[in-house]
C-alpha positions in Angstrom: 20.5 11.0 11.5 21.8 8.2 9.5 21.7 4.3 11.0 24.3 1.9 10.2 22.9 -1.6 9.9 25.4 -4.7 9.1 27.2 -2.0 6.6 24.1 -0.6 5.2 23.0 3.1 5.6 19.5 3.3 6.4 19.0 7.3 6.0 15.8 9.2 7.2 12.9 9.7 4.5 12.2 7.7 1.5 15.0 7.0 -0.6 15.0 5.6 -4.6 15.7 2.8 -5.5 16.7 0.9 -8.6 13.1 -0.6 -8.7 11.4 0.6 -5.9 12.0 2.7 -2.6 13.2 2.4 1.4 11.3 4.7 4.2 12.6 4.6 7.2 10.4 6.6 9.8 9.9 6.6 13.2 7.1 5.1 15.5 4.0 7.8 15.1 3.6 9.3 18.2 1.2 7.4 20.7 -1.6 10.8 20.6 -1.7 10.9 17.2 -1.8 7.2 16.6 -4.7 7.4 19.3 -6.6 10.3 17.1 -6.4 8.3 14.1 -8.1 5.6 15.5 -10.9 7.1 16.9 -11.5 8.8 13.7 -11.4 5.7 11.8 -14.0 3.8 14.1 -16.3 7.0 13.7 -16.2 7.3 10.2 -16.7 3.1 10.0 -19.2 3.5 12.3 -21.4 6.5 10.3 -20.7 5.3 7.3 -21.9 2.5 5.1 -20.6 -1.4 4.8 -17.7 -0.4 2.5 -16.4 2.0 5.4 -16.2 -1.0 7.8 -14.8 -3.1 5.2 -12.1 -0.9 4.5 -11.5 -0.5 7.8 -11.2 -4.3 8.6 -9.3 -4.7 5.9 -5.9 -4.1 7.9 -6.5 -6.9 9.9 -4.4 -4.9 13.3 -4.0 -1.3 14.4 -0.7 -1.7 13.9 -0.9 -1.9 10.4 -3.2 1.6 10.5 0.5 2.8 12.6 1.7 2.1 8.9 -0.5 4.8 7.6 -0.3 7.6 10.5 0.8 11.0 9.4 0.9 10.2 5.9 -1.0 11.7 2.8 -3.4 9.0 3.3 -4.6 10.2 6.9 -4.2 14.0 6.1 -6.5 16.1 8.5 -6.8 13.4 11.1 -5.3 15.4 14.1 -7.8 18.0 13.9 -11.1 17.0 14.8 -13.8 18.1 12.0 -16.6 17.2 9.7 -14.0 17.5 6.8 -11.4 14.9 8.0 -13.9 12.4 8.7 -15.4 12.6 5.2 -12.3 12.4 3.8 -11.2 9.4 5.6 -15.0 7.9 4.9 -13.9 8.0 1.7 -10.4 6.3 1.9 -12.2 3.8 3.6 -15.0 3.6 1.5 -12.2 2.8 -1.5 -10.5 0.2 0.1 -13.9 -1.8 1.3 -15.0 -1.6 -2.8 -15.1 -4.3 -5.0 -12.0 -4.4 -7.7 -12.1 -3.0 -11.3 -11.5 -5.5 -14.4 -8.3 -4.9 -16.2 -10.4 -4.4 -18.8 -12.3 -1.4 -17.3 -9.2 0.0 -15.4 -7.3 0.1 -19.1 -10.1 2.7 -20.5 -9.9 4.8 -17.7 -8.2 8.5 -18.0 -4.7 8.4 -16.3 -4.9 9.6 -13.1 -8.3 7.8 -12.1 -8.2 6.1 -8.8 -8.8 1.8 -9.4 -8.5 -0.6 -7.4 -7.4 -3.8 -8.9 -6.5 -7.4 -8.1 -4.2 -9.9 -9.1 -1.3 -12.3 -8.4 2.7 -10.5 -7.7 4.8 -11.4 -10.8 8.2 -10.2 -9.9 9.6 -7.2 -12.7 12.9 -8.4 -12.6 14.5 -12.3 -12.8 16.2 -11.7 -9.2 13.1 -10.6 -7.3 11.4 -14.0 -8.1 13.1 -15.7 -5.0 13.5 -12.9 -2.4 10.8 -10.2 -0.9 8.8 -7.6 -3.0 7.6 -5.8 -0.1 9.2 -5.9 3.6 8.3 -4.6 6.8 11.1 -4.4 9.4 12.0 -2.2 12.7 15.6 -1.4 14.2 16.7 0.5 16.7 19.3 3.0 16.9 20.0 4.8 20.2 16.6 3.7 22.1 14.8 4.9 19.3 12.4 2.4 17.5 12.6 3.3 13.8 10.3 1.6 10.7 11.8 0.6 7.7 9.6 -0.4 4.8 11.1 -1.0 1.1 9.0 -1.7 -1.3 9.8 -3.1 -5.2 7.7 -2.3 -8.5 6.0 -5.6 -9.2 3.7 -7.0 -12.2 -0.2 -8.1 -11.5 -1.7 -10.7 -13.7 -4.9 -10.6 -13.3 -8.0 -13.1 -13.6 -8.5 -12.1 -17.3 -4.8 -12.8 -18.0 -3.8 -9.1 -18.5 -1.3 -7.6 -16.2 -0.2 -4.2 -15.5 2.6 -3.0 -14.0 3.0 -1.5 -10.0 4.9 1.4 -9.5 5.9 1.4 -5.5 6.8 4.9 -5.2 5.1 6.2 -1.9 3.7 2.8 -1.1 2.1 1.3 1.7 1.9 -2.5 2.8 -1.7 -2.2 5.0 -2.0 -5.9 6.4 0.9 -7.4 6.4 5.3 -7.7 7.0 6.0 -9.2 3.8 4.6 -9.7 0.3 6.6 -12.3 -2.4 6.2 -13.6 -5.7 3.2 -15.5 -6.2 0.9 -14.1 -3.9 -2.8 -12.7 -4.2 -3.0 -8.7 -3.5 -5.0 -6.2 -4.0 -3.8 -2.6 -5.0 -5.7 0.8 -4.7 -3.7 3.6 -6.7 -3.7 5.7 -9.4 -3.9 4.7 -13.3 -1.0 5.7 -15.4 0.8 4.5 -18.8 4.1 3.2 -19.2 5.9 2.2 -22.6 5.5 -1.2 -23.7 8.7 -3.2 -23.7 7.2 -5.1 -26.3 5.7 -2.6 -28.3 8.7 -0.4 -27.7 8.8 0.6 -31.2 5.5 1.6 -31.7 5.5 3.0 -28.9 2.9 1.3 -27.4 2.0 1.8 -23.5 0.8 -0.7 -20.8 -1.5 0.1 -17.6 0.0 0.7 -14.8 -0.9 2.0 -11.1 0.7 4.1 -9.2 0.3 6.2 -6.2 -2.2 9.6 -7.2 -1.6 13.3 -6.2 -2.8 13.2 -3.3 -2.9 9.9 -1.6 -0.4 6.7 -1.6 -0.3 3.3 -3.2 -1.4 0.8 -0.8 -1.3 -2.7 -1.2 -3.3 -5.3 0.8 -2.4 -9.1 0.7 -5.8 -11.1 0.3 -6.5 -14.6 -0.7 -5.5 -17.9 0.6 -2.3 -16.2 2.2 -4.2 -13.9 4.0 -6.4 -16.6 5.2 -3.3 -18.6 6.5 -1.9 -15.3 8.0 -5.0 -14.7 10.2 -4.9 -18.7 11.5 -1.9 -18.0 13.3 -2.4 -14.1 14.4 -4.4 -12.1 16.2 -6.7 -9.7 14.6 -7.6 -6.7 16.4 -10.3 -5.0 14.5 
């Protein structure tokens, strides 16, 4: 099925783009949703602080929705020991502290890292409109999620950067993310070529999402901060 929105086809799955990606889904369904989230609060619950940092991290259950029936929450509709050490783990990931540039650049492409940093926008035209965006519509009573994310550049605290590839991404906590703002991103490390180095053919970090789980990104900071003022939080 394909959804016409204001002359724009919105078509099932994730679709490339120029600099990024569009998913459109539908809502998870409410038992599977339900499973997820008791699995989650068990493996918070048994695990350490990290696991209930993690989890917290998302701020809402409906940003967990986000998540449901994706790579990231593989085995979660069957109830075993396996699944919840697996998602102990995811969680355990997201509650850790960040990597320094630094550290994340000696690291063997493919290593998971976790790293923070402010959203530089990759390309002039993204600096005054959305780099990630959360939005629903509906077509024919059915309630559909659309999420379209853009590659984006993190500077970091020790002035390095590193370039975000969106590809099978993830927003985890909140509807929009622009230029400027404080995130933190759990992927994969990776190489890309060095537009100033190209050359020599010199390469630059980057993160992207790993073989077998997603990209996520989590907004944190002072606009988190201001986000959670004027919302509830349900976890």
């Amino acid at each position: 099925m394909e959804i016409d929105e204001d002359g724009e086809t919105l078509a099932p799955g994730e679709t490339t783009l120029v600099d990024g990606f569009r998913r459109v889904s539908p809502a998870p369904q409410p038992l599977a949703l339900a499973r997820l989230r008791e699995l989650l609060l068990e493996a918070a619950s048994a695990g350490a602080t990290l696991s209930r940092a993690g989890l917290e991290g998302f701020g809402s259950w409906r940003f967990v929705a986000t998540l449901c029936g994706t790579e990231w929450a593989r085995g979660s509709r069957r109830s075993s020991l396996a699944a919840l050490r697996i998602l102990r783990r995811r969680l355990q990931a997201l509650g850790a502290r960040p990597t320094s540039f630094e550290a994340a650049a000696a690291l063997p492409a493919g290593s998971p890292v976790h790293l923070t940093g402010i959203i530089r926008p990759l390309r002039p035209g993204r600096a005054k409109s959305h780099i990630w965006l959360h939005r629903e519509v509906n077509s024919h009573n059915v309630r559909l999620a659309v999420e379209e994310g853009h590659d984006f550049l993190l500077m970091g605290d020790e002035d390095r950067t590193a370039r975000v590839i969106a590809a099978r991404g993830h927003l985890i906590n909140a509807d929009r993310l622009e230029a400027g703002q404080r995130v933190s991103v759990f992927g994969a490390v990776d190489r890309v070529l060095a537009s100033a180095s190209v050359e020599r053919g010199g390469r630059d970090l980057a993160v992207r999402a790993g073989d077998d789980a997603p990209l996520l990104v989590r907004l944190v900071g002072a606009d988190l901060k201001a986000r959670d003022e004027n919302a509830d939080r349900t976890l």
